[in-house]
N, CA and C atoms of all chains as a GROMACS GRO file, in nm:
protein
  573
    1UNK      N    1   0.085  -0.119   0.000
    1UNK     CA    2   0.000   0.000   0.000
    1UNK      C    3   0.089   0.125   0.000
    2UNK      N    4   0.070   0.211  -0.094
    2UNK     CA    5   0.155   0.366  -0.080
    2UNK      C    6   0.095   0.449   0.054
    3UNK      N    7   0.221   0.478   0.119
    3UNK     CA    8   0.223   0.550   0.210
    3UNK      C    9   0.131   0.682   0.216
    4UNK      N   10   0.047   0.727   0.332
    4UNK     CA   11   0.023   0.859   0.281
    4UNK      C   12   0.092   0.979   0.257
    5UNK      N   13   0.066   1.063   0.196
    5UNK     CA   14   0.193   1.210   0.157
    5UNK      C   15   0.144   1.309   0.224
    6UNK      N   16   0.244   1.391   0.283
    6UNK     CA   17   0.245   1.509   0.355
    6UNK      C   18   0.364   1.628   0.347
    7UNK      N   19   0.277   1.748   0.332
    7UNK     CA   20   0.430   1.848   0.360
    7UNK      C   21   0.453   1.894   0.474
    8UNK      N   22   0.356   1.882   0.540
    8UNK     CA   23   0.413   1.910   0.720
    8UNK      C   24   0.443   1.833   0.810
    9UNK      N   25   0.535   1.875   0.842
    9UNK     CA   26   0.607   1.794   0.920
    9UNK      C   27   0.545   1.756   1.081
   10UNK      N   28   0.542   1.622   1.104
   10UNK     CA   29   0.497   1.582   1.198
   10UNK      C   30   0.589   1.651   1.332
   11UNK      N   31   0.464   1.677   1.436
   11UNK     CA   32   0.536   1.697   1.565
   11UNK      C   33   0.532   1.631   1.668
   12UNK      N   34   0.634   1.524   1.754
   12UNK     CA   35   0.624   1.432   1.850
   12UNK      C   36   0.661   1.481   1.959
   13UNK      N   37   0.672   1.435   2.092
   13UNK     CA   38   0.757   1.426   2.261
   13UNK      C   39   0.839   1.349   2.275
   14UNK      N   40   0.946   1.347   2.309
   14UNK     CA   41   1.028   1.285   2.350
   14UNK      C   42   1.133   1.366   2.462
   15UNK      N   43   1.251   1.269   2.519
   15UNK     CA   44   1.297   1.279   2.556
   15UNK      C   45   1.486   1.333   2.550
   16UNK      N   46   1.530   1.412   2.616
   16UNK     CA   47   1.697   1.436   2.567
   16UNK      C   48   1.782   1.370   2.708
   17UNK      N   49   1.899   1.319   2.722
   17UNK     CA   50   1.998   1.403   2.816
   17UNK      C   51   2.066   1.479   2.718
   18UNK      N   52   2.131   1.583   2.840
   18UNK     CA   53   2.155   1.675   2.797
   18UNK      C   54   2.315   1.682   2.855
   19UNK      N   55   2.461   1.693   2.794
   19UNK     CA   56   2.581   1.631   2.825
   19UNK      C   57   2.671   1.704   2.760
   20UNK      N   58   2.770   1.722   2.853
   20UNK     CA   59   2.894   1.788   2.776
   20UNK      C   60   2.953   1.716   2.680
   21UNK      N   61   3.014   1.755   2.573
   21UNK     CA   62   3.049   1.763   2.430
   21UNK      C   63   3.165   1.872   2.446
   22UNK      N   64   3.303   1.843   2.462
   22UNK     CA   65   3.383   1.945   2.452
   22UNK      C   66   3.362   2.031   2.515
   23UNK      N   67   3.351   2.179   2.506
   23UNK     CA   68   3.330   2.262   2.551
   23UNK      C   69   3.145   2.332   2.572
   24UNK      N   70   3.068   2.247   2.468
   24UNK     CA   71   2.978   2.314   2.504
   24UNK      C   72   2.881   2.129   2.551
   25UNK      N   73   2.737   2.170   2.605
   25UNK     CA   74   2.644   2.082   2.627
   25UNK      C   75   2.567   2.048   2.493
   26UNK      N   76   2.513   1.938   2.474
   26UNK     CA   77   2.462   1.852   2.384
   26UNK      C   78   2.340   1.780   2.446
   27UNK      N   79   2.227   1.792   2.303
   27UNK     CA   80   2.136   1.694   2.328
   27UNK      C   81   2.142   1.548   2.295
   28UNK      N   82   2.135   1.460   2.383
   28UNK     CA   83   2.172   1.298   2.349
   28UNK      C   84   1.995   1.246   2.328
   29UNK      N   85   2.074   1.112   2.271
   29UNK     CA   86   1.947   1.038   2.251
   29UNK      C   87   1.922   1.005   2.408
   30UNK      N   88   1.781   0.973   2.449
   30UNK     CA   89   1.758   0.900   2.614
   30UNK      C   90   1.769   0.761   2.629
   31UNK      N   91   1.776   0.722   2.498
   31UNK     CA   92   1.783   0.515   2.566
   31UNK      C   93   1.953   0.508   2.478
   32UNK      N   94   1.960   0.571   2.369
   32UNK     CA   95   2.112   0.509   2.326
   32UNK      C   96   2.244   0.617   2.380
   33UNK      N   97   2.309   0.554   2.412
   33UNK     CA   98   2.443   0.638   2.493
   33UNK      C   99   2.516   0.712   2.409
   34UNK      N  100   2.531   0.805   2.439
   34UNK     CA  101   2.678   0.904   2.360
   34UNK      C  102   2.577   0.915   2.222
   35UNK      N  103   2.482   0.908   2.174
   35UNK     CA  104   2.411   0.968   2.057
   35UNK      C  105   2.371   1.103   2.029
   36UNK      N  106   2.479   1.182   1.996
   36UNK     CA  107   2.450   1.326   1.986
   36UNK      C  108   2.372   1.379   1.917
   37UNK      N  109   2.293   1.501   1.944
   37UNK     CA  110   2.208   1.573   1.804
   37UNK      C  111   2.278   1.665   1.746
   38UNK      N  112   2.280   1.662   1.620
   38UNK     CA  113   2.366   1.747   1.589
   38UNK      C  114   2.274   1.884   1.590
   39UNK      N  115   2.364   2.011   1.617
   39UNK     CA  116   2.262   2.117   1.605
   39UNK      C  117   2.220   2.219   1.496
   40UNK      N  118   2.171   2.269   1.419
   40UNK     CA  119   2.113   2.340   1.325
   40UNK      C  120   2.145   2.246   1.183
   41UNK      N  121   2.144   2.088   1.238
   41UNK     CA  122   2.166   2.028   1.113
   41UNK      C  123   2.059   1.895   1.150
   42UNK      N  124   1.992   1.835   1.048
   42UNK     CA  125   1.864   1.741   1.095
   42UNK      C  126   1.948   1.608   1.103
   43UNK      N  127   1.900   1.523   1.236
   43UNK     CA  128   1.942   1.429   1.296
   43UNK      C  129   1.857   1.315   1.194
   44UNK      N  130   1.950   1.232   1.168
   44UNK     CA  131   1.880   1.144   1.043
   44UNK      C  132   1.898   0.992   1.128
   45UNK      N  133   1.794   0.955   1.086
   45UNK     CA  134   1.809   0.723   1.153
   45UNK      C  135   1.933   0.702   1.087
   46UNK      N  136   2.023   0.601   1.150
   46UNK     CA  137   2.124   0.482   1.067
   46UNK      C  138   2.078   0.365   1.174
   47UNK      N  139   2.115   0.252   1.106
   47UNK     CA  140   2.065   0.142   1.160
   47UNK      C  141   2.192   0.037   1.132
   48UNK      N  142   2.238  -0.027   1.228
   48UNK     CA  143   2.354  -0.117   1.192
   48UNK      C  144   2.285  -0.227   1.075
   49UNK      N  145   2.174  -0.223   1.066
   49UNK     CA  146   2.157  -0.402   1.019
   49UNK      C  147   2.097  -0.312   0.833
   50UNK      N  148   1.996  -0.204   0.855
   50UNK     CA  149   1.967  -0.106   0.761
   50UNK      C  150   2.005   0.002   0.688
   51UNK      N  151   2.115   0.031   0.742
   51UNK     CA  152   2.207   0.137   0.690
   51UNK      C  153   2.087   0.274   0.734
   52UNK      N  154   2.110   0.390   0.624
   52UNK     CA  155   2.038   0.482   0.613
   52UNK      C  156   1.852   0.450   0.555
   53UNK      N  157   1.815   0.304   0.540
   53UNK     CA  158   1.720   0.303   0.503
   53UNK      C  159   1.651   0.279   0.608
   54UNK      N  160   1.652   0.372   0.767
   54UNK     CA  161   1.586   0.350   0.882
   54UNK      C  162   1.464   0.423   0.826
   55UNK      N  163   1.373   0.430   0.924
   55UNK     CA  164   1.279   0.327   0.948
   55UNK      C  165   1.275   0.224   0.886
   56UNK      N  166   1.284   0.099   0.894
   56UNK     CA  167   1.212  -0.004   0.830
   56UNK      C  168   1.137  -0.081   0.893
   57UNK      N  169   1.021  -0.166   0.801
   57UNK     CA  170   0.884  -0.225   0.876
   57UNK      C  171   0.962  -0.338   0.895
   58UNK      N  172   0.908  -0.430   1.025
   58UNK     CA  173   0.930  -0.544   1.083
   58UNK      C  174   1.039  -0.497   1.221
   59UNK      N  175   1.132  -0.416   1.226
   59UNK     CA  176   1.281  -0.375   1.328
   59UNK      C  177   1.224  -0.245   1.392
   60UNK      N  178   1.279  -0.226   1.486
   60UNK     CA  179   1.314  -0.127   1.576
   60UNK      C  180   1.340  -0.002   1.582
   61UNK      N  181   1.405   0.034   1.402
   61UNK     CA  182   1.520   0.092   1.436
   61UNK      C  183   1.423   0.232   1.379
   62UNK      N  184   1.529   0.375   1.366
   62UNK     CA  185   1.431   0.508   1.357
   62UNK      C  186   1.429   0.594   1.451
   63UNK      N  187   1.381   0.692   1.452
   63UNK     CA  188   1.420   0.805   1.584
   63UNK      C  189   1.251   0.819   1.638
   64UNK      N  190   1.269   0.798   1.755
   64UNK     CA  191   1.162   0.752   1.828
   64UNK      C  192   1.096   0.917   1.884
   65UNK      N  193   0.965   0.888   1.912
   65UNK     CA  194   0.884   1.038   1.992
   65UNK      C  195   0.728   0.979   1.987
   66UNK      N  196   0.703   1.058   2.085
   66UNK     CA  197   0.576   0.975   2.145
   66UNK      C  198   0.460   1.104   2.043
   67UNK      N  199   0.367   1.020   2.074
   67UNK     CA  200   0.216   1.129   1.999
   67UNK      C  201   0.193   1.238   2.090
   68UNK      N  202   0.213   1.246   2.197
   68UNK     CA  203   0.155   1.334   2.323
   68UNK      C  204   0.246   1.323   2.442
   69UNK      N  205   0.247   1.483   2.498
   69UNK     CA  206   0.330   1.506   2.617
   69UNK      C  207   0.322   1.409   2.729
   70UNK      N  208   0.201   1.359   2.746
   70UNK     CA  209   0.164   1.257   2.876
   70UNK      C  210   0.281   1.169   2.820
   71UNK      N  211   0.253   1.068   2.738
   71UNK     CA  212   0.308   0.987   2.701
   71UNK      C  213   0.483   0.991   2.768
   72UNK      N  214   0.559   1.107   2.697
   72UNK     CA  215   0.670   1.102   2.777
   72UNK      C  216   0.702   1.156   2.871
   73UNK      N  217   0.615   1.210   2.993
   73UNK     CA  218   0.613   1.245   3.055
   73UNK      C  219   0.615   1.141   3.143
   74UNK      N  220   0.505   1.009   3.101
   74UNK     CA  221   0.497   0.893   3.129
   74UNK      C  222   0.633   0.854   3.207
   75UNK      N  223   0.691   0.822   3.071
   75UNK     CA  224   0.856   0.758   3.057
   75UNK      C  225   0.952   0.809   3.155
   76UNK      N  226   0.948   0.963   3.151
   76UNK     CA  227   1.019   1.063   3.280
   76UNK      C  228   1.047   0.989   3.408
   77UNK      N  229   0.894   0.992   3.380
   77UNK     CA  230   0.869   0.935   3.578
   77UNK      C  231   0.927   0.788   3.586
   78UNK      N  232   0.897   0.694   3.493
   78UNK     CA  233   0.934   0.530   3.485
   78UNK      C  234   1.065   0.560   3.507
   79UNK      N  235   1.152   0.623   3.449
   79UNK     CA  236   1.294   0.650   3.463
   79UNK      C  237   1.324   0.706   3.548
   80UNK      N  238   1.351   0.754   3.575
   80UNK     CA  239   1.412   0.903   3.702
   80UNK      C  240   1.277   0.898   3.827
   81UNK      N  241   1.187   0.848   3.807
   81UNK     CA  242   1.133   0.885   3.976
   81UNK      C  243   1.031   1.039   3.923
   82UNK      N  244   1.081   1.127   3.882
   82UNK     CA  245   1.063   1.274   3.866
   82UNK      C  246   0.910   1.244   3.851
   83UNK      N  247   0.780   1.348   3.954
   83UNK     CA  248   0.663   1.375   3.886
   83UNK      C  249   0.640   1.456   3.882
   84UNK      N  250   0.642   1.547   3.750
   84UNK     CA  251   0.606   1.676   3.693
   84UNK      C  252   0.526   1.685   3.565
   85UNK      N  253   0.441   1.770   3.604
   85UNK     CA  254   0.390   1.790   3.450
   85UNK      C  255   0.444   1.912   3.396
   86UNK      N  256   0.473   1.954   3.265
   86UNK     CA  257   0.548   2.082   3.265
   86UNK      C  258   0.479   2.198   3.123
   87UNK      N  259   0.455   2.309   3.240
   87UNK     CA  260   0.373   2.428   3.167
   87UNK      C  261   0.258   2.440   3.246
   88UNK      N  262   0.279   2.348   3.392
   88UNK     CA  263   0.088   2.406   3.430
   88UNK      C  264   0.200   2.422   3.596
   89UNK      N  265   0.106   2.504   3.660
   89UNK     CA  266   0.175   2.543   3.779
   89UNK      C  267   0.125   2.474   3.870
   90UNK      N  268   0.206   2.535   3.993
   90UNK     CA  269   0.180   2.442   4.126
   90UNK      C  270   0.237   2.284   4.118
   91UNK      N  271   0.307   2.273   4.048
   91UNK     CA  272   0.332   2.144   4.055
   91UNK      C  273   0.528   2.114   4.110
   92UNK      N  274   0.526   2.025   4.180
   92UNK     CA  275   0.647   1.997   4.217
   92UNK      C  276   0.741   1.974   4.118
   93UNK      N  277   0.879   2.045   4.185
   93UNK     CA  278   0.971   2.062   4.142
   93UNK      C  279   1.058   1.954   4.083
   94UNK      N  280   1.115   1.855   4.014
   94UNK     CA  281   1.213   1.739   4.013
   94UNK      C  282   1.315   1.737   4.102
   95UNK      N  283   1.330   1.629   4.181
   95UNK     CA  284   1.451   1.580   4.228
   95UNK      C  285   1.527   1.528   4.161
   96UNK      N  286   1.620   1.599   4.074
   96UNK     CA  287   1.713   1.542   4.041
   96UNK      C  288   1.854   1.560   4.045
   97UNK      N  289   1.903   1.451   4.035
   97UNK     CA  290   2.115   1.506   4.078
   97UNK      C  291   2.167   1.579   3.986
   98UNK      N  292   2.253   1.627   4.058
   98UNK     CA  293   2.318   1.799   3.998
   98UNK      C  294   2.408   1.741   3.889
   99UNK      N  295   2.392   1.789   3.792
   99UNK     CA  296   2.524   1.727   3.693
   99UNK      C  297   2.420   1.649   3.582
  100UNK      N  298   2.358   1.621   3.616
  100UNK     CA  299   2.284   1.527   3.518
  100UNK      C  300   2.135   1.567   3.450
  101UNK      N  301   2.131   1.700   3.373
  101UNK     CA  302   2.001   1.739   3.351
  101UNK      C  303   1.938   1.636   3.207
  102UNK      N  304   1.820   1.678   3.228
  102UNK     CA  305   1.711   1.625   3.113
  102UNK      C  306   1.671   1.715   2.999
  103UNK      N  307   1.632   1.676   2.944
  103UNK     CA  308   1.514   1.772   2.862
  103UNK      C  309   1.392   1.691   2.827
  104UNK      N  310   1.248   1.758   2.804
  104UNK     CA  311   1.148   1.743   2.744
  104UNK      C  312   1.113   1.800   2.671
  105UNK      N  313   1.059   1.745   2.550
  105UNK     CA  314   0.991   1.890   2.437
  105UNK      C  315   0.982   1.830   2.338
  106UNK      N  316   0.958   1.946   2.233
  106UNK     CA  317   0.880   1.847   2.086
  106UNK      C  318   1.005   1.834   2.002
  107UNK      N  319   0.974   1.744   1.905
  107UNK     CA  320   1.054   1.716   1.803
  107UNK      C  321   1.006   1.745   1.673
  108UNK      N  322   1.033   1.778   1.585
  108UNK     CA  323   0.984   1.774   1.416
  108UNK      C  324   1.016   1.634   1.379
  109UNK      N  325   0.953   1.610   1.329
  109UNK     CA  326   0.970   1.486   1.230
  109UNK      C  327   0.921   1.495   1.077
  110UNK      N  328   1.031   1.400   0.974
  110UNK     CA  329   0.949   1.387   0.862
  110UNK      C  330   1.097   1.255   0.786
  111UNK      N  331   1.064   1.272   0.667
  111UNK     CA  332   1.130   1.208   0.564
  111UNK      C  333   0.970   1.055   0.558
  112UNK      N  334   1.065   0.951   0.594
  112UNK     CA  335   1.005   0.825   0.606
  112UNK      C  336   0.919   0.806   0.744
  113UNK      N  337   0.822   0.802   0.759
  113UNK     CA  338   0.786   0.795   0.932
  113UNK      C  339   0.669   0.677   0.957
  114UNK      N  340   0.715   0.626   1.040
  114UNK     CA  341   0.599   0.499   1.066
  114UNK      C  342   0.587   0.487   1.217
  115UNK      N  343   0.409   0.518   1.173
  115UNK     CA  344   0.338   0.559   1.300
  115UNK      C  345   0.252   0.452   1.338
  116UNK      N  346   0.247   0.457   1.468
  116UNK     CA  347   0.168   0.333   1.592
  116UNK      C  348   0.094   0.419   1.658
  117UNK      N  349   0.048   0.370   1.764
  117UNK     CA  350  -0.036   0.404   1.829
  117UNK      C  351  -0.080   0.508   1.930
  118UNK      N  352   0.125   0.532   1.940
  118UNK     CA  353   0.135   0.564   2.063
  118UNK      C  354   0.277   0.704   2.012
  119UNK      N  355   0.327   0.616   1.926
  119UNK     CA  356   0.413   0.737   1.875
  119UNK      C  357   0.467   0.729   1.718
  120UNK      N  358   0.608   0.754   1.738
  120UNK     CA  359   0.626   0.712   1.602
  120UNK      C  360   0.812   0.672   1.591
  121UNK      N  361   0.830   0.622   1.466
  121UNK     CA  362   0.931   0.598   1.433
  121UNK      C  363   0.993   0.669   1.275
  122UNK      N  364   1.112   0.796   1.305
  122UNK     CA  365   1.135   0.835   1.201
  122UNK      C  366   1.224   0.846   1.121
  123UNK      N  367   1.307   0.937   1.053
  123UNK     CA  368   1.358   0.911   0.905
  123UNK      C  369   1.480   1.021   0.981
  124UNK      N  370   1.385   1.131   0.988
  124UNK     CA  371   1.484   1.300   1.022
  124UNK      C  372   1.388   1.327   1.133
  125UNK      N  373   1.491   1.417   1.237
  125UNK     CA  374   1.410   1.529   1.330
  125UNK      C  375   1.514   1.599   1.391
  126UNK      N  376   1.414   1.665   1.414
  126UNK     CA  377   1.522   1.812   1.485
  126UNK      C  378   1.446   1.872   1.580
  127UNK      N  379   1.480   1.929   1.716
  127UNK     CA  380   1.411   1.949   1.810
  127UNK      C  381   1.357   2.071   1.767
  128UNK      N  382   1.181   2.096   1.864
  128UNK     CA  383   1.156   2.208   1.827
  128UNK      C  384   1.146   2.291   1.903
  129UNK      N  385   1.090   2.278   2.052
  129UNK     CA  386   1.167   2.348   2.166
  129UNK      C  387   1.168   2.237   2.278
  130UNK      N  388   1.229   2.288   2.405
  130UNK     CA  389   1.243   2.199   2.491
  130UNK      C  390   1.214   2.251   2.607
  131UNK      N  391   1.164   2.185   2.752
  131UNK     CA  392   1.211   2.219   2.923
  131UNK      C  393   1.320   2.129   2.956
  132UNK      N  394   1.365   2.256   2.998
  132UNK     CA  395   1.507   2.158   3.084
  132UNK      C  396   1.547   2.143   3.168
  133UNK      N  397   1.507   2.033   3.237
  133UNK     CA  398   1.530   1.965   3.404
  133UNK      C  399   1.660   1.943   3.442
  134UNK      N  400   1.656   2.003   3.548
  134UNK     CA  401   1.842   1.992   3.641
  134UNK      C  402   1.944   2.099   3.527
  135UNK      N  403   1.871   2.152   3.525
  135UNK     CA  404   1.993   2.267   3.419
  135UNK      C  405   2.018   2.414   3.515
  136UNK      N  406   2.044   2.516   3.415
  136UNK     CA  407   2.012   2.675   3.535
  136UNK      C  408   2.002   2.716   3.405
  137UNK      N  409   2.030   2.842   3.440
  137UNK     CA  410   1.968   2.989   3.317
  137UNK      C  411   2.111   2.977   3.222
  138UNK      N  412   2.180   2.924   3.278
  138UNK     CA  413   2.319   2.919   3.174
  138UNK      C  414   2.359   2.837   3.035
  139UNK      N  415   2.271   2.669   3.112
  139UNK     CA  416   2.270   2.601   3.015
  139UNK      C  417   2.147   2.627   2.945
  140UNK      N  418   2.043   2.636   2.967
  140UNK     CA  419   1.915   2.698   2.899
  140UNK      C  420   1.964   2.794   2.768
  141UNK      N  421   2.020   2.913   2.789
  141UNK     CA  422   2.079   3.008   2.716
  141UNK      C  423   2.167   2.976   2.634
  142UNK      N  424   2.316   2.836   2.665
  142UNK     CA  425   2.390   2.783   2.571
  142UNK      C  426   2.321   2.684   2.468
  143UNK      N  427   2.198   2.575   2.554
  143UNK     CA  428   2.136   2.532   2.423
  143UNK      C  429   2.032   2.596   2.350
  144UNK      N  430   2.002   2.708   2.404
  144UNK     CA  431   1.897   2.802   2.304
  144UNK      C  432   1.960   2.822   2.163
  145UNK      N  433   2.130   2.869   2.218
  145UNK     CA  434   2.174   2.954   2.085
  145UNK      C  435   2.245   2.814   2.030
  146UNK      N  436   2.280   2.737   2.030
  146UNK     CA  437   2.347   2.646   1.976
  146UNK      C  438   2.234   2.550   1.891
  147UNK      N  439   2.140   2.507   1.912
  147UNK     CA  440   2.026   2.443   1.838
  147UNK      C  441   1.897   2.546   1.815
  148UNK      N  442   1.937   2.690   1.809
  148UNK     CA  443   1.859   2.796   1.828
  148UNK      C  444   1.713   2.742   1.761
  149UNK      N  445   1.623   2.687   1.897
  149UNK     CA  446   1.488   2.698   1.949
  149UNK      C  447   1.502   2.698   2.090
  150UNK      N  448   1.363   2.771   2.107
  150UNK     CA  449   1.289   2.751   2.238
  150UNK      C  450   1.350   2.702   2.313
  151UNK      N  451   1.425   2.762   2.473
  151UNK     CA  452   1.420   2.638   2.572
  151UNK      C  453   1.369   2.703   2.682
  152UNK      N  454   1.302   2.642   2.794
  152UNK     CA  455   1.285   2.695   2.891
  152UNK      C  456   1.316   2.608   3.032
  153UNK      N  457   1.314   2.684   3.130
  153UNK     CA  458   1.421   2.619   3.261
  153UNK      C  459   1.221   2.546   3.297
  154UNK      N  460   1.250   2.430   3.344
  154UNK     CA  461   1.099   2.364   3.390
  154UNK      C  462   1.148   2.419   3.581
  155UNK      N  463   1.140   0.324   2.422
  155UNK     CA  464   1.049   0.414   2.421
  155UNK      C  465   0.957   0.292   2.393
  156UNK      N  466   0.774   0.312   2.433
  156UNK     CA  467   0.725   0.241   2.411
  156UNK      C  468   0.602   0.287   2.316
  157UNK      N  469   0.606   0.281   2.208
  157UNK     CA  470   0.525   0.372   2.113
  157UNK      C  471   0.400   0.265   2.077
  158UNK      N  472   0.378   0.203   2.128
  158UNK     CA  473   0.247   0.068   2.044
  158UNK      C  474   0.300  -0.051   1.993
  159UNK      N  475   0.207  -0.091   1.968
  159UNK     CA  476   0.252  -0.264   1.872
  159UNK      C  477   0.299  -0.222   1.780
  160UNK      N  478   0.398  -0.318   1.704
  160UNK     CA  479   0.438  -0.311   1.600
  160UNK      C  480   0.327  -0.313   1.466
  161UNK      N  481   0.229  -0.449   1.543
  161UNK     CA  482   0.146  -0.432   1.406
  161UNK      C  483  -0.017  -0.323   1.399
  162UNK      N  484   0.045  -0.220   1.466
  162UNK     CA  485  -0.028  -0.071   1.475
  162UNK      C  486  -0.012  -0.013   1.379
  163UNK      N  487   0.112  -0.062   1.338
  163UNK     CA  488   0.197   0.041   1.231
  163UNK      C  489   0.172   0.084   1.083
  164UNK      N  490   0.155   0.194   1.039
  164UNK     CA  491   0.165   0.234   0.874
  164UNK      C  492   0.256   0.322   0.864
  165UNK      N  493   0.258   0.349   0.705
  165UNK     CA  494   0.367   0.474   0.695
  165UNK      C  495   0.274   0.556   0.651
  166UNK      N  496   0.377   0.656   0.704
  166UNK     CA  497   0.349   0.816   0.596
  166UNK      C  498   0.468   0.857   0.593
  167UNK      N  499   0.471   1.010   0.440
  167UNK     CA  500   0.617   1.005   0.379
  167UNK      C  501   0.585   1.140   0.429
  168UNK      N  502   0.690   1.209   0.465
  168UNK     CA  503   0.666   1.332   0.473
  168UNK      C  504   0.753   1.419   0.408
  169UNK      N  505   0.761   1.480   0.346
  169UNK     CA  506   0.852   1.621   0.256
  169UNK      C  507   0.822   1.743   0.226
  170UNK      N  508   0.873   1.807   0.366
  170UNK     CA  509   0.848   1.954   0.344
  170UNK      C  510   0.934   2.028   0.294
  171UNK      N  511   0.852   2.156   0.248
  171UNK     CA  512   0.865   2.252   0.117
  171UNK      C  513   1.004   2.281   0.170
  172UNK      N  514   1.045   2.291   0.356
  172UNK     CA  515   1.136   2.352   0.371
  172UNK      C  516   1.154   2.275   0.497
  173UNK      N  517   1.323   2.214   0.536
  173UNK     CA  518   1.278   2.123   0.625
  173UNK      C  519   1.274   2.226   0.774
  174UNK      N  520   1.269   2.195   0.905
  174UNK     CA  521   1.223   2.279   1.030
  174UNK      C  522   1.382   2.247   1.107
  175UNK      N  523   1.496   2.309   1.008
  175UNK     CA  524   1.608   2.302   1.051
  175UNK      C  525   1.644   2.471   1.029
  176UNK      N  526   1.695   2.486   1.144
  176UNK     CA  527   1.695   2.650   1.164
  176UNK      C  528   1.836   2.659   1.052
  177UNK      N  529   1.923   2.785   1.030
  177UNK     CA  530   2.010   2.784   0.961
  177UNK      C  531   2.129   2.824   1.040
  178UNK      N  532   2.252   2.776   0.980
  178UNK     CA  533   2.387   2.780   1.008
  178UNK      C  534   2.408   2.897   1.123
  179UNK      N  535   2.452   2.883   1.217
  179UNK     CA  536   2.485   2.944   1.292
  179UNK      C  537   2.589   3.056   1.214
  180UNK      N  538   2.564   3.227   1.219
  180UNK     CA  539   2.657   3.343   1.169
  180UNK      C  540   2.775   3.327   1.226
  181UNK      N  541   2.879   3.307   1.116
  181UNK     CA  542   3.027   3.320   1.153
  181UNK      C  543   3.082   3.476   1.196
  182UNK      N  544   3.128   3.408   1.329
  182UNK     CA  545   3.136   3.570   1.427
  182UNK      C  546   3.280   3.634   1.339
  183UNK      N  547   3.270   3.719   1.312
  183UNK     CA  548   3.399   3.795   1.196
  183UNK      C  549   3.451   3.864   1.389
  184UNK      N  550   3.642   3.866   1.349
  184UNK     CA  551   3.719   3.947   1.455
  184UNK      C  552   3.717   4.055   1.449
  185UNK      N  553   3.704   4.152   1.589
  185UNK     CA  554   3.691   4.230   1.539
  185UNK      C  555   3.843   4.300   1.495
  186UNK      N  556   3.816   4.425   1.409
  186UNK     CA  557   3.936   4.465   1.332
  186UNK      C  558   3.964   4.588   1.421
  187UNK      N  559   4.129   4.621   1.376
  187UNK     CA  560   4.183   4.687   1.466
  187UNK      C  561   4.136   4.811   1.393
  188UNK      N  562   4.124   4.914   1.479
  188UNK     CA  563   4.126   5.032   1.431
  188UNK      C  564   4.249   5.118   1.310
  189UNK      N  565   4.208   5.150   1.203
  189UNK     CA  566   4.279   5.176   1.118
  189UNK      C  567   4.322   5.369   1.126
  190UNK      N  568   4.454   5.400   1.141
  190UNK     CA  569   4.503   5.530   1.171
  190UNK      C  570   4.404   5.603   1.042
  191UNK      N  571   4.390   5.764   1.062
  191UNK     CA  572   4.318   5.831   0.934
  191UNK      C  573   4.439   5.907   0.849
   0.00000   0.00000   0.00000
């Protein structure tokens, strides 16, 4: 069956750490280690077994983001303990250890993308803004201008 | 990440007019010394 066609680009949730890189901080993938984003350049799938033809149907492989904020907000908490929802007030702060911040926020997606239920699996993405847990106003401000979108301190 | 069953799954292609990648960061020029008149 042909895929359906679109020119806008899908928008998902997911997750970053967020890690020094030389001199400045970097967004990493959250489940694969040392997977950097590159910044003002679109983060594309490779797949050891697929090469550049990630996504593919039947495997795993593809850059992952959920349909909705709950969703990884979900994941947050499964991981880290942390319960926050972020953008509505009154809500508690994260406990988390110094040195080790997060991010949450949307992603763009497009090229090849294969979608479930719950999120999706894609081709290219590039963040579109983020909150950033366990950070201060410093790193906020270095990854603003370095992947220049949106960030805000959660 | 836990996104659904696998057999949830379809595609869609997506190709925009312009992709949602901001542009090259401006190469900061030094500044120059002041030139005598």
């Amino acid at each position: 069956m042909n895929p359906e066609q679109h020119t806008d680009p899908i928008v998902g949730w997911r997750l970053w750490h967020v890690r020094p890189h030389g001199d400045a901080h970097r967004l990493e993938s959250f489940t694969w280690h040392h997977v950097s984003w590159p910044a003002r350049r679109r983060f594309t799938a490779e797949c050891p077994t697929h090469g550049d033809s990630a996504p593919t149907e039947g495997h795993e492989c593809g850059i992952y983001a959920f349909k909705t904020r709950e969703l990884a907000e979900d994941l947050l908490r499964r991981y880290t303990g942390v319960r926050q929802h972020y953008g509505r007030p009154g809500q508690e702060l994260p406990p988390l250890r110094q040195g080790c911040p997060l991010a949450i926020g949307r992603v763009s997606l497009w090229g090849r993308i294969l979608a479930r239920e719950n999120g999706f699996r894609a081709q290219h993405a590039y963040p579109y803004d983020l909150f950033l847990i366990g950070g201060d106003d410093e790193l906020a401000r270095q990854l603003r201008r370095l992947y220049a979108i949106d960030v805000w301190l959660s | 990440m836990d996104i659904g069953a696998p057999d949830t799954e379809h595609e869609i292609e997506i190709s925009p007019l312009e992709e949602p990648v901001p542009a090259p960061a401006p190469i900061e020029e030094p500044a120059k010394e002041p030139v005598p008149a």
